[in-house]
C-alpha positions in Angstrom: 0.0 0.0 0.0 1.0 3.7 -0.7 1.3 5.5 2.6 -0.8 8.7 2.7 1.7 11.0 4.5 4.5 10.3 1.9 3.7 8.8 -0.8 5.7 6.7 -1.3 5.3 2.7 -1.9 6.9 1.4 1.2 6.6 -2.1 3.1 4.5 -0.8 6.0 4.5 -3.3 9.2 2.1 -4.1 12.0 2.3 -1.7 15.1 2.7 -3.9 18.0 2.3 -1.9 20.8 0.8 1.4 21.6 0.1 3.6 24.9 -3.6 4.2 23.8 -4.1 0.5 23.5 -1.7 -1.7 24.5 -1.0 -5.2 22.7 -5.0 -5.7 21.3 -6.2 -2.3 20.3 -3.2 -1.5 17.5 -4.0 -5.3 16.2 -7.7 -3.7 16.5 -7.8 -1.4 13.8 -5.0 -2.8 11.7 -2.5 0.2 13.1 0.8 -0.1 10.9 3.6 2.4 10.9 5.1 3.2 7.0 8.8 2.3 7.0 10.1 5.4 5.3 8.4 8.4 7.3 7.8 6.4 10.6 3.5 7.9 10.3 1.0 5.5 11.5 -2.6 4.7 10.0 -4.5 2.0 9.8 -2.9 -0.7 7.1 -6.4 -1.6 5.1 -8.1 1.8 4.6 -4.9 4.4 4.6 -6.3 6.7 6.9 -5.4 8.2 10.2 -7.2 6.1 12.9 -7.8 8.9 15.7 -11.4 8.4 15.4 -11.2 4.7 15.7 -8.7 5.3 18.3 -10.8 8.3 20.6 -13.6 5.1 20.2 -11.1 2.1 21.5 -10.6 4.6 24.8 -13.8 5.5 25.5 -15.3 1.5 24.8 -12.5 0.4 26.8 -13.0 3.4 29.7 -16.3 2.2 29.9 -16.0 -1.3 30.2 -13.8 -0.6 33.2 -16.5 1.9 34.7 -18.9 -0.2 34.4 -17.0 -3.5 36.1 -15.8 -1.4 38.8 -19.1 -0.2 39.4 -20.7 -3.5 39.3 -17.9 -4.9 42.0 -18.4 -1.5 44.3 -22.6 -2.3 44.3 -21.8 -5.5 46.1 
């Protein structure tokens, strides 16, 4: 795939870690990182994945709300 930030046709590989989401989100929402300019996006669609992203967080955010709430009821 061409990257969208540069251009360029460059091998583009799986990000396997991220602060946002850990080991599961990046493999998610196909989050891969073009080898030349070092941008990430997502590796089937080309675009930027801060909306997926801002939606990972607040699913995740809460799922752990909601489980701490449930354990603090009882």
């Amino acid at each position: 795939m061409v990257c969208p930030h540069c251009n360029r046709e460059a091998a583009s590989s799986p990000v396997g870690f991220t602060w946002w989401g850990g080991f599961i989100g990046a493999k998610l929402i196909h989050h891969v990182e073009c080898a030349d300019c070092h941008k990430r996006y997502n590796g089937q669609s080309g675009k930027v994945n801060t909306n997926a992203i801002a939606i990972y967080i607040a699913v995740i955010s809460l799922i752990a709300f909601g489980a701490t709430f449930a354990l603090m009821r009882h």
